[in-house]
C-alpha positions in Angstrom: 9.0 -11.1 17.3 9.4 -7.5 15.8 12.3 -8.6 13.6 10.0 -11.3 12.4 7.4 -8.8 11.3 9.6 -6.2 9.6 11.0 -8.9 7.9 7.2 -9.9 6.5 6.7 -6.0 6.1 10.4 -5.5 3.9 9.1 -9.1 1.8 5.6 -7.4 1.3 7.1 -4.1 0.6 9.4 -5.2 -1.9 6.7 -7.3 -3.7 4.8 -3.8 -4.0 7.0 -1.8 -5.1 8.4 -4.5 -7.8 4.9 -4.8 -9.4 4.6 -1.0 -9.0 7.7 -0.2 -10.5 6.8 -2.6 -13.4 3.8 -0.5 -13.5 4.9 3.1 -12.8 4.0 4.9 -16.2 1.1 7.1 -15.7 0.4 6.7 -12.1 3.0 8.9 -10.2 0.5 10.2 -7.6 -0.6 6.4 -7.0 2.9 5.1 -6.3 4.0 8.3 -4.5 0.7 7.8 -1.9 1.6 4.3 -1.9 5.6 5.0 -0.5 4.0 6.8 1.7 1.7 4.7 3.3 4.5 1.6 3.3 6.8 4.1 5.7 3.5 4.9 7.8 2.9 1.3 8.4 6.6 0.6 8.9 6.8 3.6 11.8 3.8 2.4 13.1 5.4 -1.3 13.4 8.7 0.2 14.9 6.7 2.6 17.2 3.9 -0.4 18.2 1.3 1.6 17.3 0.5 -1.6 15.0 0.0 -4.9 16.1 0.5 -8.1 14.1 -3.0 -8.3 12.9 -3.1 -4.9 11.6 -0.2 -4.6 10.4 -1.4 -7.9 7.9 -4.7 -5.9 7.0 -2.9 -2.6 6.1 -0.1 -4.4 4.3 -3.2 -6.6 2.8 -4.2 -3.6 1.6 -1.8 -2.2 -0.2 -1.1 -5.5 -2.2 -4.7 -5.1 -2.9 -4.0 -1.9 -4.7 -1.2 -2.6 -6.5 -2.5 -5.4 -8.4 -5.4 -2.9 -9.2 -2.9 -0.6 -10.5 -1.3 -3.0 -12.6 -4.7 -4.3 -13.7 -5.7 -0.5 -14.7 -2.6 0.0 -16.7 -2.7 -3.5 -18.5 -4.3 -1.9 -21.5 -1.8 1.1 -21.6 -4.6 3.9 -20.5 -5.7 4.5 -17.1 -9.4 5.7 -17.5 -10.8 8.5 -15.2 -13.1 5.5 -14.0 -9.8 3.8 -13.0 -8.2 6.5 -11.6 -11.3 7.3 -9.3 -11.4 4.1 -8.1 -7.6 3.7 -7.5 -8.0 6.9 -5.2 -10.8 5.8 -3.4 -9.2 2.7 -2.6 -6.0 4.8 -1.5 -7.9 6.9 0.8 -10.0 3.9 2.5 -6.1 2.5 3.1 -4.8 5.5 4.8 -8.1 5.8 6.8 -7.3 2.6 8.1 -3.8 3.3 9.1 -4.6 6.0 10.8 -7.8 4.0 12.8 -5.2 1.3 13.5 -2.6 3.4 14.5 -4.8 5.3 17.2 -6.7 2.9 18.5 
């Protein structure tokens, strides 16, 4: 059962970091918050503190954000609007890690 959902979690993982990578020119901070939450949602899988349904939301989540990423970038500039929003969504992500995880 675990083995099935890290695999899930590697796939998704992979996927964000390819379109991240493709996307990684004036967004350091983004894809550096967004390694990080990936290993926090991979502990919390290893550790339990994540069950199967939230481990789908938070990894929902970050897809989510990566695909807002790439949108902001598709024109070459990242706006401050952009950037704001990028953040915001990043911190809404990590709240909810953190809620699932102590729960």
């Amino acid at each position: 059962m675990k083995k099935n959902i890290l695999a899930i979690i590697s796939f998704t993982l992979i996927i964000c970091l390819s379109v991240t990578a493709f996307a990684s020119g004036k967004t350091p901070v983004v894809n550096k918050r967004q390694q990080e939450q990936s290993e926090r949602i991979k502990q919390g899988v290893r550790s339990g503190e994540l069950n199967r349904r939230e481990t789908a939301v938070a990894l929902s989540n970050q897809v989510k954000i990566a695909r807002m990423e790439k949108r902001a970038k598709a024109d070459g500039v990242v706006t401050t609007r952009e950037s704001i929003k990028l953040n915001r969504e990043l911190n809404n992500a990590s709240d909810h890690i953190y809620r699932a995880k102590h729960d």
